[in-house]
N, C-alpha and C positions, 0 to 999 in steps of 0.2 A: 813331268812338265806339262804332258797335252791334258793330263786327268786337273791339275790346276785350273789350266787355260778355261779348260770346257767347265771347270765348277765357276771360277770369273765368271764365263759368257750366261751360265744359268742365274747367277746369282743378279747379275745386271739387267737381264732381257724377261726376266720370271719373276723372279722372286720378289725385287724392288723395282719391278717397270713403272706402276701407277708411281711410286717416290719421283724415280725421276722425269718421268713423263710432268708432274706437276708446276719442278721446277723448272723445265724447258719451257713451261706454259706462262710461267712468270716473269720469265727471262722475255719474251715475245710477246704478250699483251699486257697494254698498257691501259688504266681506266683515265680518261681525262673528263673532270669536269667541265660542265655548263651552268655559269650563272644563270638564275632567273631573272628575268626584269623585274625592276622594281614597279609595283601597285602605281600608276597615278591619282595624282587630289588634285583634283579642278575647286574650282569657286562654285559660289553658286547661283552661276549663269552657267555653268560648266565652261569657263576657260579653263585650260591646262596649266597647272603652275607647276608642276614636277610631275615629269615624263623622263624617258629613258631615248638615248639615240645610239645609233650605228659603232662600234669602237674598231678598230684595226689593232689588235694587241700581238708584238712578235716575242713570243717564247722559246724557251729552253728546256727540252728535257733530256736530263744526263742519261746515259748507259755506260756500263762497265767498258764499251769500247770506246767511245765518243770523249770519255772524259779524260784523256790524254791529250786530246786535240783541246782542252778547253778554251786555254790563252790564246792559244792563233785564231781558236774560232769567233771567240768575245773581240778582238783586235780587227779580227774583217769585217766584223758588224757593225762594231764601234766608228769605224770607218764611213759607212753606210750613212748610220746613224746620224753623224755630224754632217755630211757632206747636203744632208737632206733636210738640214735643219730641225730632228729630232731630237726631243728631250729622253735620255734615259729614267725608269721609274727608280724613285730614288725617296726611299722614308725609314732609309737607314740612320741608328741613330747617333751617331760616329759624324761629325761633323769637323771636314780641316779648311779652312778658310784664310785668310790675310791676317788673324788676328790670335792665329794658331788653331791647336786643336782642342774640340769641345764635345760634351752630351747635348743633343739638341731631341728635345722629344714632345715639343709643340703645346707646351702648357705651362702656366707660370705658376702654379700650385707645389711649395715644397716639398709637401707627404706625396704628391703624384710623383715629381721628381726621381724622386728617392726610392720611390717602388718601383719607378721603371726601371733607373740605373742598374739597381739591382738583379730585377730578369733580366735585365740585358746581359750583364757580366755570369749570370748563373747558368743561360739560356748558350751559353759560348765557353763553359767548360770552367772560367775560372775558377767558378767555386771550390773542384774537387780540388785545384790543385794546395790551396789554403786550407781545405779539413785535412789532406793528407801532413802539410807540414806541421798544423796545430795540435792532433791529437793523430798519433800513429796508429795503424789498422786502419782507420779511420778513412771511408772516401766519399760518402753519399752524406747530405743533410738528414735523411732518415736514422741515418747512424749513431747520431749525437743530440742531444739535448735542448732543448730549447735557451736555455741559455746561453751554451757554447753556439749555437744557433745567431744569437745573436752578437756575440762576437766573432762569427766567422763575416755576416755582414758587416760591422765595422771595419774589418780590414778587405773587404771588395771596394766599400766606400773610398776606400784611400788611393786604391788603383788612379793612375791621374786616365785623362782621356789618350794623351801621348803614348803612354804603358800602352795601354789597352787596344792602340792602332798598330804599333809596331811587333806587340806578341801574335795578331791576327793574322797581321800580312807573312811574319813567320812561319804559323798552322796552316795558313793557305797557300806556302809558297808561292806567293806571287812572284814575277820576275821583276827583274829591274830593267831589263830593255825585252825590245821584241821586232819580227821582222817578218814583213809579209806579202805576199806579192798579190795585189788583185786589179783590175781595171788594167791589166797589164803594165804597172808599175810595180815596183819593189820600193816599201818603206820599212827604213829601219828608225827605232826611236826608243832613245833613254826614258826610261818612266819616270815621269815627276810624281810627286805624291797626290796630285786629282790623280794622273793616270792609275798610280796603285790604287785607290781609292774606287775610281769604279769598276774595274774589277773586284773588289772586296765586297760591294754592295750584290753582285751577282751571285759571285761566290757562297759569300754568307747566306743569300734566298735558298741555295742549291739546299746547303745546311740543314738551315731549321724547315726544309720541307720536307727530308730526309726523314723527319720526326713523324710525319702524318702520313707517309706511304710517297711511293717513288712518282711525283707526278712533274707537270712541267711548271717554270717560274718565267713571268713575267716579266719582262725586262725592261720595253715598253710599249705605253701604252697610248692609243686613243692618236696614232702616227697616220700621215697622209696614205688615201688609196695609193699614190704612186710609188711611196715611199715602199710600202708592204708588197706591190708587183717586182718590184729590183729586190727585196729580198727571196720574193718564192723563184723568181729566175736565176741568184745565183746557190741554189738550193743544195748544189753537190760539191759546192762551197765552206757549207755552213751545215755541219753535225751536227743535229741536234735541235736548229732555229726552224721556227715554224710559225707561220701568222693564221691565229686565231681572230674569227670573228664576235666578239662578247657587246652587253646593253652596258650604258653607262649612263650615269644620271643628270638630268637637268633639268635647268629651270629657265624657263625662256622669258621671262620679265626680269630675272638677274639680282634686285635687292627687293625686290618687291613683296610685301609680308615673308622676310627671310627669318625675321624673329618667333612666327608662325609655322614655318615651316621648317626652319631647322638647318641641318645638315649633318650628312656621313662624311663617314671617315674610316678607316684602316680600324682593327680591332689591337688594341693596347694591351694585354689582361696584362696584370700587376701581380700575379703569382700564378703558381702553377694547375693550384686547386680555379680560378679563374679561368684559364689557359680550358683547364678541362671539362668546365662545362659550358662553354662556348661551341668545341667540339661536342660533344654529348648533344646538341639543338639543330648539329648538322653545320655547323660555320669553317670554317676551314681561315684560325688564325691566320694565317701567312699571307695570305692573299685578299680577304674578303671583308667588305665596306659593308657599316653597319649604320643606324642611325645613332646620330649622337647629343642630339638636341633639337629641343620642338619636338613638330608632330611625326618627322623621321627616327626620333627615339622610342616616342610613348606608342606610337602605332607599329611597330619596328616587325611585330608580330602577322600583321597582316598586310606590310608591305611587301615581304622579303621575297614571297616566293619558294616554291619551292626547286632546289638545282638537280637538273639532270645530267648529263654524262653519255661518254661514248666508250666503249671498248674497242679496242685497236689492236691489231699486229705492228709490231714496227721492226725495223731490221737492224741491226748491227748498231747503225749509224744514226737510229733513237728517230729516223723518219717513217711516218703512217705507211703500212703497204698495205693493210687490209681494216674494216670497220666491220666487227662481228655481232657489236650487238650496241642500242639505242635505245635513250632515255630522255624523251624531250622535256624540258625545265619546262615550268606550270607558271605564269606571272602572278604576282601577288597580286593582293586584293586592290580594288580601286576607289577612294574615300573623296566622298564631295562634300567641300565643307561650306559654313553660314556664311563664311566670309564675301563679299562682293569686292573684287578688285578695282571696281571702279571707285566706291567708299574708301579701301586701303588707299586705291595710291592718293587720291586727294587728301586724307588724313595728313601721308608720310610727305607730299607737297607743300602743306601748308604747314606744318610743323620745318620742311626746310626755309621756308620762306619767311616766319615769323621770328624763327630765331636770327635769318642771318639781318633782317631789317632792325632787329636788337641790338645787337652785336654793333653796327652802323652808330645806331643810336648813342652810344660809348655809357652812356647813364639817364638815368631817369629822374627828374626831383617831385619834389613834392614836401608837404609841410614836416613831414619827418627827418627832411635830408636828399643828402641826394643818393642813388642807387646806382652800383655799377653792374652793368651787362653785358660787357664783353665776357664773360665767362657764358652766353646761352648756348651753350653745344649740346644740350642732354632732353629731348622733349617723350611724352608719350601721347596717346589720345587714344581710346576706348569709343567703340562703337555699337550699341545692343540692342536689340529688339525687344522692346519692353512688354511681349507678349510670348513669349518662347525663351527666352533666355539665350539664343542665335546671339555669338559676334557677328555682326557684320565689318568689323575691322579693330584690327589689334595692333596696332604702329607703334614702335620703336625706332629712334633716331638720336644716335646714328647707327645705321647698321653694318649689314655686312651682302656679300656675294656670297651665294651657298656654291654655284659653280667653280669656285676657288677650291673647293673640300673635297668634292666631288669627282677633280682631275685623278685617272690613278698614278700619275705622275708623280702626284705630290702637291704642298705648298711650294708655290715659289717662293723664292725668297724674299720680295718682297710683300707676296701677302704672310708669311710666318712675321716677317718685321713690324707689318701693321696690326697681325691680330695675337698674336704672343711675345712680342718685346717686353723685355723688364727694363729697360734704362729708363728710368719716369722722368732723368732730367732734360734727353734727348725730345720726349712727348714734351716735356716743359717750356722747352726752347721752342717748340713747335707751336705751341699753344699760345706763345708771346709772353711769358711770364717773366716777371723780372728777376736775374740773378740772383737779388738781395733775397728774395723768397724763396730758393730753393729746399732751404735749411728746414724753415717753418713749414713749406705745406708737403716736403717728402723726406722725414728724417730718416735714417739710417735707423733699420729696423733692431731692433733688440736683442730676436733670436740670432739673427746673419747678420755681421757687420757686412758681408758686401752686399746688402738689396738694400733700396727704399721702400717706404712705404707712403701711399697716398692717404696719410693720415684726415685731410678733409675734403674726400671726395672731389677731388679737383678736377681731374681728367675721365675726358669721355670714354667709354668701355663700348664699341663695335659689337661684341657678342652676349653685352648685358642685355635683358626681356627687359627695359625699364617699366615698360608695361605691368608685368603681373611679376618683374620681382624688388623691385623698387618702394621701399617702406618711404612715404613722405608726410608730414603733419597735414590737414587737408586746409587749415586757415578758415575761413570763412565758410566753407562751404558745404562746412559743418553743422552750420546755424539752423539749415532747415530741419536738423533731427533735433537736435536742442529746443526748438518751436514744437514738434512731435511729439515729445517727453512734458511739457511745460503744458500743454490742450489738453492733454491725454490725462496729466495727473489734477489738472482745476488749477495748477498754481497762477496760469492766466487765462484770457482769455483772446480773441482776435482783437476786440476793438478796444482793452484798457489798454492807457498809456503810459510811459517809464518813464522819465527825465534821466536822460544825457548829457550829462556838463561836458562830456569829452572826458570823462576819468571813472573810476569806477569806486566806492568806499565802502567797504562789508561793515566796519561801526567796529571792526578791530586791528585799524592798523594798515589793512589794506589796500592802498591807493592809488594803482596805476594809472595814467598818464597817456592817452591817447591822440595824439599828435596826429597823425593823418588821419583822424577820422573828425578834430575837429567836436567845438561843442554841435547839438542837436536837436537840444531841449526832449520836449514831451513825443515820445514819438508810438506810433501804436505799432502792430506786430509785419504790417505790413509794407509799413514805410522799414522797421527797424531791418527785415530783409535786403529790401531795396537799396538801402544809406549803408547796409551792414555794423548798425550799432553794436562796437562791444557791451557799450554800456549795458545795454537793456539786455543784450544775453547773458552779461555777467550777474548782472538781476536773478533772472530765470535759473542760472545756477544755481546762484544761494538760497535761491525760494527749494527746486529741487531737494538739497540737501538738506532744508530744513525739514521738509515733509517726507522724505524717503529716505533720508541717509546719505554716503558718499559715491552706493552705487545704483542708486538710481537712472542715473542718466545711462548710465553702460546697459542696464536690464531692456532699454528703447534700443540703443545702436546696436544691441547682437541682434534684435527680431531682423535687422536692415542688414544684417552680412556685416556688419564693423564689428569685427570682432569675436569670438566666441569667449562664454562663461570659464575662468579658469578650473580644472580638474574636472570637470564636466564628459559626458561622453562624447560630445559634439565635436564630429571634425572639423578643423578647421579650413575650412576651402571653400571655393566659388564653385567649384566640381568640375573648374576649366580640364582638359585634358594633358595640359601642358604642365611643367615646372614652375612653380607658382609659389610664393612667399604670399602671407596671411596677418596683417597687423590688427593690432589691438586697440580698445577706444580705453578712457583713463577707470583703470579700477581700481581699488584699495589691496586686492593681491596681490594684481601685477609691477603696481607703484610701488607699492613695498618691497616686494621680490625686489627691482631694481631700481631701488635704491638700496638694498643689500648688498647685490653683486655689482654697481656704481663703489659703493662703500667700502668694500674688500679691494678693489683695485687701489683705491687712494690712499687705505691703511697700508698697503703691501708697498706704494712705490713710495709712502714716507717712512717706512719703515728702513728700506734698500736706503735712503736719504739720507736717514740718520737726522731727523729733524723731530724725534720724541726726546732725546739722552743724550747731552754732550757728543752728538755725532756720531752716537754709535748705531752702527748698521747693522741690521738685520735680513737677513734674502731667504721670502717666502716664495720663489720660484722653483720650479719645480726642475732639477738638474738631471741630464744624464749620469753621472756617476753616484746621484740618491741611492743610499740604501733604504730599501722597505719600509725601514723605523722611520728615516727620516724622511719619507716623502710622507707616511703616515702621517707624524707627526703636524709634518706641512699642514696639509690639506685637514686634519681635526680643527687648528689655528683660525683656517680661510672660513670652513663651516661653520664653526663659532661668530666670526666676525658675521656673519651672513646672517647666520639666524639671530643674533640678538639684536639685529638690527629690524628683521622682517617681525618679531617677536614683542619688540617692544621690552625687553628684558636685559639685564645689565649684569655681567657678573666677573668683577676685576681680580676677585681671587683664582678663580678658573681662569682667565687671560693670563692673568702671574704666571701660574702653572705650568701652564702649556708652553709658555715663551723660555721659564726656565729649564723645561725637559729640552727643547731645543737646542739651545747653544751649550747644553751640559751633554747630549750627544754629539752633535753634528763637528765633523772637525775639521769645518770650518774657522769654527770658534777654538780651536787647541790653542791655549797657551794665552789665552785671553781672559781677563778676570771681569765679572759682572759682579756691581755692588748689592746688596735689596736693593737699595736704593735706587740704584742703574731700572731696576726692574721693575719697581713700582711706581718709577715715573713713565715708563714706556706701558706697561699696563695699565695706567690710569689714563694715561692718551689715548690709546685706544679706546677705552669707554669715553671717552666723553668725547671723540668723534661718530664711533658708532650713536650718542644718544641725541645728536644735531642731525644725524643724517634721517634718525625714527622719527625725527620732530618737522624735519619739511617733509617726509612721505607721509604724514599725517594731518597736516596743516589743511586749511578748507580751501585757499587759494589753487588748489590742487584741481577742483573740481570746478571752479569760475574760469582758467585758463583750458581745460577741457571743455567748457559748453562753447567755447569760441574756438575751439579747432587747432588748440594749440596744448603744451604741457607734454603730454604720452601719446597722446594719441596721433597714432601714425597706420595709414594704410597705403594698399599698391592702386594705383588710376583704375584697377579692374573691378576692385573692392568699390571705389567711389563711382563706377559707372552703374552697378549694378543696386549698390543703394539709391543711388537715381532714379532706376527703372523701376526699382520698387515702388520708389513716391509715384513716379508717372502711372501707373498702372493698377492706383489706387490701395496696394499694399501687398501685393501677391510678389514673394521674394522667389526668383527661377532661378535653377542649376544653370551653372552657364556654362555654352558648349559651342565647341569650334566644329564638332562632327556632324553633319546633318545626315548621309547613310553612308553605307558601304555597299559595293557591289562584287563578282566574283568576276575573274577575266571575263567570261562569256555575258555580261553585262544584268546577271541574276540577281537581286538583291537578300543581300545578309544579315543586313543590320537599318533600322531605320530611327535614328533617333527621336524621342517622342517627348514636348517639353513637361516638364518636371515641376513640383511648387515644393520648393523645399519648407519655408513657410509661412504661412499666411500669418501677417501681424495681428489682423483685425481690429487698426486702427481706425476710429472715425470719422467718418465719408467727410463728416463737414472739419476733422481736422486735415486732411491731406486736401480739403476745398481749400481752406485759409494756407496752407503752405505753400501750395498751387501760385493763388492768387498774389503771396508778394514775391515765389520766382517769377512770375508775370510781370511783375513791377521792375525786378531788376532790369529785365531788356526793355521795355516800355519809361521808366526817368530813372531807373537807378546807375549800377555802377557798371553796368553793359548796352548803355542806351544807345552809345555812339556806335556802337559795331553793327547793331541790328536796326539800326534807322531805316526806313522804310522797308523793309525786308518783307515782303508780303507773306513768306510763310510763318505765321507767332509762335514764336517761341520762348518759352521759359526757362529760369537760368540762376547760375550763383556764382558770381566770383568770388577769389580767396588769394590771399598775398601770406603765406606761411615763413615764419624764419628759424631756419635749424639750427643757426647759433642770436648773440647776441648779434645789434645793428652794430658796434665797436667791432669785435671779434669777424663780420662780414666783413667790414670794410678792410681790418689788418690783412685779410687772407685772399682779397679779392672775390667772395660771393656775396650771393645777395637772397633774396627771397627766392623762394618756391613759389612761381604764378601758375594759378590753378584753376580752370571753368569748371564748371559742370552746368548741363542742361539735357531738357526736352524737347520735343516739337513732332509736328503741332501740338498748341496746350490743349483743345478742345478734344481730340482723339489723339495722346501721343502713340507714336509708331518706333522711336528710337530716343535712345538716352545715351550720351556723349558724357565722356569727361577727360579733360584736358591737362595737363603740365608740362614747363617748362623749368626745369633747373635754373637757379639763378637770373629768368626772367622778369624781375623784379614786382610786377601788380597785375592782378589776373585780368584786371580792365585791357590788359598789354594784350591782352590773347581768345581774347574773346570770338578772333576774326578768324581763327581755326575752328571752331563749333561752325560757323557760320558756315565756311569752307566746304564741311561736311555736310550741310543739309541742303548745300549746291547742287554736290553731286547726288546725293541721296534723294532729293526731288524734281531732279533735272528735268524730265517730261513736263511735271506741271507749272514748274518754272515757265520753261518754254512759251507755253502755252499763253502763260502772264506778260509774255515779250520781256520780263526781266531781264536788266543787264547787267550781268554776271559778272562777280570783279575775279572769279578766274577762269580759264579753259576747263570748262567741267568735262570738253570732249578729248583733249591730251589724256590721252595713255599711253601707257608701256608700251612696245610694240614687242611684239615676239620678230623671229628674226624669217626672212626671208629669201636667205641667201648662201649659198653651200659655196666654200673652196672642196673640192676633192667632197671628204666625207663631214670635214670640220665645219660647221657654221660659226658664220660671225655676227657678234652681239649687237645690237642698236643699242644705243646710252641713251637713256634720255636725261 
């Protein structure tokens, strides 16, 4: 017995000392990270627009002893918590409310949906317990095949949210009442289901942090200094709870270039391979806020910081007793951008202020009709430095608060309500819209009978860049590169003149009808700017395509940034730094292309119609239960219809074919008889609407309603500000850039941006003289005279009244035109080029007094100087906040 004992005490004290010396060592220190502060980006005067402040965060971290205490300990805190007016952190995605229980996971994006649901329910175990009942052995996704794969997520999918709360609170045995004595009271209380609920949100953090090493969780955050002193006081209270001090982020002007700057948020990944290289970059899914849009996404790299850490002894009771070793977190880099906050906020002021004096307005008339403008909720305005390619302001309206994203609390509810709500008829009712239209402007979408969709852009979008992602026709203001194209190729000159009847007639047919613009007679290039004669640029166009072809005019508007050449190597971008959409000016591939894919939809949904064959239906949609052949077969059908459209080629025997392979597999069609006859009439439909659709994407009217800014051609306000700059500045096309340098904590510099010529048109001096001269005209007697009447600084300029649908089809749906400026200033030496829109503000003449607005504030000193009197406060700004509760500052609104 003692020769045992003593082989034990050797075996324990010798042999495996360092083993368990290691674990005793694990057991006892604990590594707790430290955020780093996130980089700030000032303007460029260096105010501060995202900085980082003070946070008070009280945490948990479990131990093998502490975690029997957990409920009483969550229950004395919770206590606390509420009594002190504390929000728990809470971006659990398990949601139970008055209205039952839901997935809520802060995006209205189906496939995002559906991938999170997914990690959610896989990230919580349920998966194994569905591969073990689907295929026996069977317990990990690795184990099984990607198809069974894909039927073990269908049956997660089906889990309701109700399942999925009540199997939880099971795994976590949460209790159903509790009782606790603190403040020298005893409370006892039934748990209603918030109370199971938060507990569950704790609980589950414990969980999935379980995954990345034993550290502490968050419970909440960004709580008052006082709040945080009454938890370190009742400390031998509370196992486990400890208040950490960490940076949190903000932005002290509130909406102010928010569409520029972005916002974080919590890391989401959408599988596990995600999941892991998130970690792999040093993030620690569970806890840590990333960027998510704007320049908090695209710079995400050299804001982040890098995080340090502390190593600790803690005792039994998961409380610090010793600090053995220290790793100070490093602050991310610090990026000062072109932007001027003083240029932003007058953009984003006057773009509130024009819209809502619209909107007032109820309609607009004129010789076309009348226009309605209560729909002006959606403007943007672009500001550039037509010598460096510098935004000096990027406005989007309506926007959003980035310190809403930023809390690690979470969305409140009522900002998840404002910026992720799918009810569009609740936004509808809000918007003032009438019942009677709910039907037409948000149908019941096709894939989900339960959503809508805002089939014509009706409702304002808070976290849209309408700025740089906003595809619009540009109207008018189009005219000056069409005058570009037309100098440059001889087809005119400055001083010959057109005749304007107020219509336009090519000599085959074509003979549009120009109602607001009114006859004009003979008008030369610099009046026809001024007056914005279709006529005469629809001239110009057909002169263009006589002498060059259809894509002529496109080969001038990519030297300007409208557009790039299709299949070319040229990327397509302004080279903004941000998420940026890219449109196109009208070419003969792209027109074709869509009217292809135009043409393939209207074959497909006449087809489902039943409107080719005595009502017999055909469904080219692509089904979850397709087999391979059959979605095959689909999609050869769809590619056919596409290319013999873009092709100009017709071939009814191959349509036969294909349509017959179809319904003689798909069984769909079981038990259904198709005649030839059935089939040669539905083949022969199809040709002969594929061969009307090759005949209007080929037609020359294509290219006469493109030299006037209409047809295809659609670009983002950043595209039209920068083809501005290029006229201003005599042709020289710059990369355009929100970042002016970078610097490193210690105030070093890392980066200095340096302006760029992507490229020079080298068009001639005396044609960008003459285009010059009649955007001159336009603010001096043309169609922006009254906005800039004595305005001592000259500026030049172009309105444009753009319409996305027919003036009928506006008026059924309540919009109206896209009003749209564009300008320089001063014309003698410009310094900045501006361009303007308003959604549905019906004539750019309407808005002309935002450009104005901007070169207020933008030349405010020499204004001054002139005693001009200013028609706004060029000196109202944001204020940043001045004023501390506890650690919390409170916001100024302006």
């Amino acid at each position: 017995m003692f020769l045992a004992i003593i082989i034990k005490l050797i075996n324990l004290q010798i042999v495996q000392s360092d083993s368990y010396k290691a674990q005793a060592n694990n057991t006892a220190h604990k590594f707790i990270k430290e955020a780093a502060p996130r980089g700030e980006i000032t303007d460029s005067t260096g105010a501060t627009l995202a900085t980082n402040k003070q946070s008070f965060d009280v945490t948990y971290l479990q131990t093998e002893d502490n975690k029997n205490d957990f409920y009483n300990t969550m229950s004395k805190l919770f206590y606390i918590l509420d009594k002190n007016g504390e929000k728990q952190n809470d971006s659990f995605g398990l949601k139970v409310d008055d209205s039952g229980y839901r997935f809520d996971f802060s995006t209205t994006n189906e496939n995002e949906i559906r991938k999170m649901q997914l990690r959610f329910l896989k990230d919580r175990g349920f998966e194994e317990d569905i591969i073990k009942k689907l295929y026996k052995g069977k317990s990990k996704e690795s184990d099984i095949s990607s198809s069974k794969v894909t039927k073990v997520n269908d049956e997660l999918l089906k889990i309701s949210p109700k399942k999925a709360f009540e199997t939880l609170v099971k795994n976590y045995k949460i209790p159903k009442s509790y009782k606790i004595t603190i403040d020298g009271q005893t409370i006892k209380k039934n748990c209603d289901v918030n109370d199971v609920r938060r507990f569950m949100v704790v609980k589950d953090a414990v969980k999935m942090n379980s995954y990345s090493g034993y550290k502490p969780v968050a419970i909440a955050s960004n709580v008052k200094q006082e709040t945080s002193f009454t938890i370190l006081q009742k400390a031998n209270e509370l196992p486990g709870i400890d208040v950490s001090v960490d940076p949190i982020r903000y932005y002290p002007y509130d909406k102010l270039a928010s569409n520029v700057l972005g916002y974080i948020s919590k890391i989401t990944p959408s599988s596990a391979e995600q999941s892991k290289s998130y970690t792999e970059k040093g993030y620690d899914v569970n806890s840590d806020l990333i960027g998510t849009t704007g320049l908090e996404a695209s710079l995400e790299d050299r804001l982040k910081g890098t995080s340090g850490g502390r190593i600790v002894e803690v005792n039994k009771q998961g409380k610090i007793t010793d600090e053995l070793a220290k790793k100070d977190p490093y602050p991310g880099q610090n990026v000062q951008l072109t932007i001027n906050k003083d240029v932003q906020y007058a953009a984003e002021q006057s773009l509130i202020n024009t819209m809502a004096d619209l909107r007032k307005q109820g309609s607009s008339n004129s010789a076309s009709g009348s226009t309605y403008l209560g729909n002006a909720t959606r403007g943007a305005a672009v500001v550039i430095d037509v010598k460096t390619g510098g935004v000096l302001a990027l406005a989007s309206v309506p926007n959003f608060n980035p310190n809403d994203f930023s809390d690690p609390n979470g969305l409140s509810e009522t900002a998840t309500e404002k910026y992720f709500s799918t009810d569009l008829i609740a936004k509808a009712k809000a918007a003032g819209v009438p019942a009677s239209l709910y039907d037409t402007l948000f149908p019941v979408s096709k894939s989900n009978s339960n959503t809508r969709i805002d089939k014509y852009d009706y409702l304002a979008k808070p976290l849209y860049d309408y700025a740089t992602l906003s595809l619009i026709p540009p109207g008018s203001t189009f005219k000056p590169l069409t005058a570009v194209a037309g100098l440059e190729t001889g087809v005119i000159n400055q001083y010959e003149t057109i005749y304007d009847p107020g219509s336009f007639n090519d000599g085959m047919g074509f003979n549009p009808q120009f109602k607001a613009d009114g006859y004009m007679g003979y008008v030369d290039l610099n009046t026809a700017i001024a007056k914005s004669s279709n006529g005469y640029f629809m001239t110009v166009g057909q002169r263009l395509r006589q002498k060059g072809g259809s894509d002529i005019l496109a080969k001038y508007a990519w030297k300007f940034g409208l557009g790039v050449q299709p299949n070319s190597n040229v990327t397509p971008s302004t080279g903004i730094e941000i998420q940026e959409n890219f449109g196109q000016v009208y070419n003969s591939y792209t027109n074709k292309n869509n009217f292809g894919q135009q043409g393939q939809w209207s074959i497909m949904e006449n087809l489902q119609a039943g409107k080719y064959s005595k009502g017999i239906s055909i469904n080219l949609y692509t089904g979850d239960n397709d087999s391979k052949q059959i979605s095959s077969l689909k999609a050869a059908i769809k590619d056919n219809i596409k290319t013999s459209i873009f092709n100009g080629k017709f071939d009814r025997d191959k349509t036969e074919d294909l349509i017959t392979q179809l319904v003689s597999t798909d069984p769909l069609y079981k038990g259904k008889t198709f005649s030839k006859a059935d089939l040669v009439a539905i083949a022969g439909s199809i040709v002969t609407e594929e061969t009307n659709d090759y005949t209007q994407a080929t037609l020359p009217f294509n290219v006469y309603n493109a030299a006037i800014g209409q047809g295809i051609d659609e670009f983002t306000p950043l595209q039209l500000a920068n083809y501005i700059a290029t006229i201003a500045n005599g042709g020289k096309r710059y990369k355009v850039h929100l970042v002016d340098k970078v610097t490193d904590a210690s105030g070093k510099l890392v980066y200095q941006n340096k302006p760029e010529v992507i490229e020079d048109t080298k068009v001639k001096q005396s044609t960008i003289d003459a285009v010059k001269n009649g955007m001159n005209a336009v603010n001096d007697r043309g169609t922006a005279a009254g906005a800039f009447a004595n305005f001592p600084i000259q500026a030049a300029g172009k309105t444009g009244t753009a319409d996305p649908y027919s003036p009928e089809v506006e008026e059924s749906i309540m919009r109206s035109s896209y009003a749209v400026y564009v300008g320089f200033a001063p014309r003698d030496n410009p310094q900045i080029a501006v361009a303007t829109v308003v959604f549905d503000g019906g004539f750019g003449t309407g808005i002309a007094q935002i450009s104005k607005s901007i070169y207020e504030a933008y030349f405010k000193n020499q204004l001054k100087q002139l005693n001009f009197n200013f028609d706004t406060d060029v000196d109202a700004k944001p204020e940043t906040d001045a004023t501390t509760t506890g650690n919390n500052q409170t916001q100024t609104q302006n």
